[in-house]
C-alpha positions in Angstrom: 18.1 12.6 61.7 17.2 15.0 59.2 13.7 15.5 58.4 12.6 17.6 55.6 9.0 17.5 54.3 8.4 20.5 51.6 11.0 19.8 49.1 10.3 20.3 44.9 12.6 19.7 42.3 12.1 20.3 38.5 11.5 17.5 35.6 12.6 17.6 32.4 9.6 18.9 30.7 9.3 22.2 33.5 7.2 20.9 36.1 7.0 20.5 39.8 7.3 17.4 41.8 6.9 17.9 45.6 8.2 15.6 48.0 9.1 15.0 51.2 12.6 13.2 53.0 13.6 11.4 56.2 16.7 10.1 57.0 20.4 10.7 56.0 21.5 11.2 52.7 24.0 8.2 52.2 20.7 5.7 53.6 19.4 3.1 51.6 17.2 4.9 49.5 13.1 3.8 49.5 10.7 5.5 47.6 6.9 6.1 49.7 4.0 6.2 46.7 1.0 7.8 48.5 -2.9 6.3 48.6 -5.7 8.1 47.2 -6.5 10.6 48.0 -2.9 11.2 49.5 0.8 13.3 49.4 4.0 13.4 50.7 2.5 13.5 54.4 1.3 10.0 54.3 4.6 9.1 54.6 5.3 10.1 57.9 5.2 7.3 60.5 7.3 5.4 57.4 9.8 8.1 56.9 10.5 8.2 61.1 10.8 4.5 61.7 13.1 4.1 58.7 15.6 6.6 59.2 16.1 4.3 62.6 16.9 1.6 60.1 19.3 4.1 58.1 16.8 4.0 55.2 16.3 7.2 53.0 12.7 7.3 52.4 11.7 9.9 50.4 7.6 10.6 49.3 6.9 11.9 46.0 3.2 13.5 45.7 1.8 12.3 42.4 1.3 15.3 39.0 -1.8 17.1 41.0 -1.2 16.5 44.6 0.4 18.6 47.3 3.5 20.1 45.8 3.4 18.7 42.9 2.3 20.5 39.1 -0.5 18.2 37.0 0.1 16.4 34.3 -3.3 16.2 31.6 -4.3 12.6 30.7 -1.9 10.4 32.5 -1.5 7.0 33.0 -0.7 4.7 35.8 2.4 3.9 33.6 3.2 7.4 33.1 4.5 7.3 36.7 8.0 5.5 36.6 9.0 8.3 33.8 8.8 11.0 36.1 10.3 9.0 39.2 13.4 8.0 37.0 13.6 11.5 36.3 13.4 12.8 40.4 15.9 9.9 40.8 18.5 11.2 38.5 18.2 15.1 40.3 18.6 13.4 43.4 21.7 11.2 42.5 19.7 7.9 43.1 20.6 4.9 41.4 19.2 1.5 43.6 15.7 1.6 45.6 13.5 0.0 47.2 9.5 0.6 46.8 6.7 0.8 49.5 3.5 1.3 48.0 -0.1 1.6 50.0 -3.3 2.1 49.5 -3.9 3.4 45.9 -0.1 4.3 45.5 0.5 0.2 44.7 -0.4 -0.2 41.2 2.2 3.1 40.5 5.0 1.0 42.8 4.3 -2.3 40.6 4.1 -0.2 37.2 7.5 1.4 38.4 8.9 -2.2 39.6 8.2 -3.3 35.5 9.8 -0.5 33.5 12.7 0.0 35.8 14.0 -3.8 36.9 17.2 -3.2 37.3 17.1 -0.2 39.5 14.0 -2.3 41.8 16.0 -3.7 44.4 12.6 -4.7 46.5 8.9 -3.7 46.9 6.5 -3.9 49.5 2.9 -3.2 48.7 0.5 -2.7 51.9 -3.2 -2.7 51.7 -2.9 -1.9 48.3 -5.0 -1.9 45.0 -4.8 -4.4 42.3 -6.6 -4.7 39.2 -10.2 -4.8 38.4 -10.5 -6.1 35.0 -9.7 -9.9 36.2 -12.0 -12.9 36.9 -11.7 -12.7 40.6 -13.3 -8.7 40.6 -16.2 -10.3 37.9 -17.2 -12.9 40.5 -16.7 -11.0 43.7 -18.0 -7.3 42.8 -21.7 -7.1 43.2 -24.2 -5.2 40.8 -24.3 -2.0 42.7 -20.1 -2.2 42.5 -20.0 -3.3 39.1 -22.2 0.0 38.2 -19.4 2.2 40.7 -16.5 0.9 38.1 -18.5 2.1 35.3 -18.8 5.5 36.9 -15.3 5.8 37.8 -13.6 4.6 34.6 -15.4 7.0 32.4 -15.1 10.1 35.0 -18.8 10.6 34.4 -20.1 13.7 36.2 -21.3 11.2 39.1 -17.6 10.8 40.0 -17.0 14.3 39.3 -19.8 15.7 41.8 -18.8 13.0 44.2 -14.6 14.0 44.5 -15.7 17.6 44.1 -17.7 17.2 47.1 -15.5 15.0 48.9 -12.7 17.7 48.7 -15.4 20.4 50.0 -15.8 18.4 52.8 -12.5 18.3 53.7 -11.3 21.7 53.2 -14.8 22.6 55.4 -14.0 20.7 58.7 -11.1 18.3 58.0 -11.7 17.0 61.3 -15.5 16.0 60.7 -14.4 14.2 57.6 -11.9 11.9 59.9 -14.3 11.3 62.4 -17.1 10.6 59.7 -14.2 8.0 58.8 -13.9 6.6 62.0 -17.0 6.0 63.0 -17.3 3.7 59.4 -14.4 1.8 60.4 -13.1 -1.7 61.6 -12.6 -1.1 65.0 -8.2 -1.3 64.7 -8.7 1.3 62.1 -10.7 3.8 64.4 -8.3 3.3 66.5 -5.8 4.0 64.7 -7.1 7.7 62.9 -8.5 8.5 67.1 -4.8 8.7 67.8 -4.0 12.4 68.2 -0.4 12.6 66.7 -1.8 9.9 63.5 -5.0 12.1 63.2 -2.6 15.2 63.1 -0.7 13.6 60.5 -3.8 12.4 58.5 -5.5 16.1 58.1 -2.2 17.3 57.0 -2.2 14.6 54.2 -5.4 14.9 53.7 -5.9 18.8 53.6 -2.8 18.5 50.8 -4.5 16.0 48.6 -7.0 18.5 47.8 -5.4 21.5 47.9 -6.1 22.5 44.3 -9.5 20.1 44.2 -11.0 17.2 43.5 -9.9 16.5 39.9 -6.4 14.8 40.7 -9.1 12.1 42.7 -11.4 11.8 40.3 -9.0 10.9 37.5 -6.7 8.6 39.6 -9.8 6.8 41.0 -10.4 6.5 37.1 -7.5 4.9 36.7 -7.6 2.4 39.2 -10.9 1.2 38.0 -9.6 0.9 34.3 -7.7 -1.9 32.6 -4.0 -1.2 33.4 -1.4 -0.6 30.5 1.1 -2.6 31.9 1.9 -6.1 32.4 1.9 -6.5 36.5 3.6 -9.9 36.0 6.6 -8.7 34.8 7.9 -7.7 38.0 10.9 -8.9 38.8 11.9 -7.6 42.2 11.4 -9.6 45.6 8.0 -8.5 47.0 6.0 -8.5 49.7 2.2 -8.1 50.3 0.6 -7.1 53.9 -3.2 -6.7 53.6 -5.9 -7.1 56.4 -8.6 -9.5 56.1 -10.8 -6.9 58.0 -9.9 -4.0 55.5 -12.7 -2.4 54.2 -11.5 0.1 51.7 -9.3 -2.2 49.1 -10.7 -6.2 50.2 -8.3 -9.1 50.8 -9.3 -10.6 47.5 -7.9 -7.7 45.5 -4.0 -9.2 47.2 -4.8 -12.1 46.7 -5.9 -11.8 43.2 -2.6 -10.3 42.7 -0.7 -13.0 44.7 -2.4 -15.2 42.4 -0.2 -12.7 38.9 2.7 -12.9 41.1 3.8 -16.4 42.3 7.0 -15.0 44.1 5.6 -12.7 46.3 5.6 -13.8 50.0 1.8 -12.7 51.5 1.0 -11.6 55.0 -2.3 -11.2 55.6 -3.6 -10.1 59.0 -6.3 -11.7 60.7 -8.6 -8.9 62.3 -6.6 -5.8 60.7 -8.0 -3.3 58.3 -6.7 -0.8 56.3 -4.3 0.9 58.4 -2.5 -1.9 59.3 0.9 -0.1 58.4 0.3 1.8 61.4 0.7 -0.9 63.7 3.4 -3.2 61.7 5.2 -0.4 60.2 8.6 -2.1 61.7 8.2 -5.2 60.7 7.1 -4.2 56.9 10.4 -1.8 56.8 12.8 -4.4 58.0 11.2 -6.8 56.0 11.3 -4.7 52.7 15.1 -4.1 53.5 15.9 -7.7 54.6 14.9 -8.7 51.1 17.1 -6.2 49.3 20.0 -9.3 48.9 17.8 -10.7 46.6 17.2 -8.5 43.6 20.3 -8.9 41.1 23.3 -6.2 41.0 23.1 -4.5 37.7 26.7 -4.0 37.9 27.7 -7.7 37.5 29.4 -8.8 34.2 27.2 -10.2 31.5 28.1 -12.4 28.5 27.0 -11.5 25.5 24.6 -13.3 25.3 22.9 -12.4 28.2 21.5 -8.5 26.9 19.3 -10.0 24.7 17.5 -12.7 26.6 16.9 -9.9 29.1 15.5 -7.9 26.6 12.8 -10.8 25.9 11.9 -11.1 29.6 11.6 -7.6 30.0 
């Protein structure tokens, strides 16, 4: 199966997206959105076990990352304009999303301004948002004051990415096993593995391989109010989360289980936030199992019809 993991094509506007691909051309295309800090690489484990399922899965790394030029001051909603883009170089019309980590709230804002191109959308161990009653009640002082930090990129957050991406272009391998040793026990596992640890310095090494400023501003992001309306999506979905996770907790799915009543929830008694490593199968079959669900956007409308899509949109 082909296999090909430093790719770049060109947007409209003259920059650079990286990304990587796995699996034959004429699969079922599904589009990887990294964590944070991530790139392409994190894809890997996803992009081998679906090309046995025939899937295309292809890994963009976000404006900053990796391969992939910046883009000054964007948005969480930015994000779907440049994938739409990618997709229309690559010849892609129908997809399927798989966001983890940090890379969910860019799969959900993609899900919302491109409905008819959605087809399905898996989110694992991902981020949801923090401006919500739930994240009022559950975050404590000390948290409360880390959301400050990181919304206004105050020179706390800047010192603290900068330093985090020193520390990984210093001894990648420290910074892993620093992270391991912090771990639920699945999780430490998981990153002692010698072909997953491989894989995660790779990734890692990428993420910061022009500094710490793509982190600081996407952390920023995440801990903003989001300029989208994560209800609107329309897609079949699926959430897998660990109730042991200690990067992004279980209340963070749920609270967005809560926004999206049609979502079907797995959550994973003793797993933290790796879990994808272990039940990466299952959550590809499942995210292409649901694919019959999502509406053709080639079928006949009346006319009628445009305009009260229009309004739900």
């Amino acid at each position: 199966m082909p296999i090909s993991t430093d790719n770049q094509l060109t947007l409209p506007d003259g920059r650079r997206l990286g990304y990587a691909s796995y699996g034959p051309d004429n699969g079922w295309p599904v589009l990887f959105f990294h964590g944070i800090p991530g790139s392409r690489h994190s894809s890997h484990s996803a992009g081998l076990v679906g090309q046995t399922h025939n899937a295309r899965l292809i890994a963009f790394d976000r404006p900053g990352y990796g391969l992939s030029d910046s883009l000054k001051g964007r948005q969480i909603h930015d994000w779907p304009e440049d994938v739409e883009a990618a997709l229309d170089v690559l010849g892609i019309d129908r997809f399927s999303l798989f966001g983890y980590s940090g890379g969910g709230p860019f799969a959900l804002a993609t899900a919302v301004a491109m409905p008819k191109r959605v087809a399905s959308l898996t989110n694992v161990s991902a981020m949801g948002p923090l401006d919500t009653p739930e994240a009022e009640a559950r975050l404590s002082h000390r948290q409360q004051f880390e959301r400050f930090v990181c919304a206004r990129i105050t020179p706390i957050l800047r010192f603290k990415t900068w330093q985090a991406a020193q520390s990984i272009r210093a001894d990648v391998g420290d910074y892993l096993a620093s992270r391991a040793r912090a771990a639920p026990e699945e999780d430490r596992l998981q990153i002692e593995r010698p072909a997953i640890n491989a894989v995660m310095r790779q990734d890692l090494l990428a993420s910061v391989e022009r500094g710490g400023g793509t982190l600081a501003h996407e952390l920023s992001l995440m801990a903003r109010s989001w300029e989208f309306d994560l209800t609107k999506v329309r897609a079949p979905m699926q959430l897998w989360h660990g109730t042991a996770d200690d990067i992004v907790p279980l209340w963070v799915a749920e609270s967005v289980a809560k926004r999206l009543p049609h979502a079907k929830t797995r959550y994973l008694s003793g797993l933290g936030h790796l879990l994808l490593l272990s039940h990466m199968n299952d959550i590809i079959e499942q995210l292409l199992d649901t694919r019959s669900e999502a509406p053709s956007p080639a079928e006949p409308s009346s006319p009628a019809e445009p305009a009260a899509a229009a309004g739900a949109d």
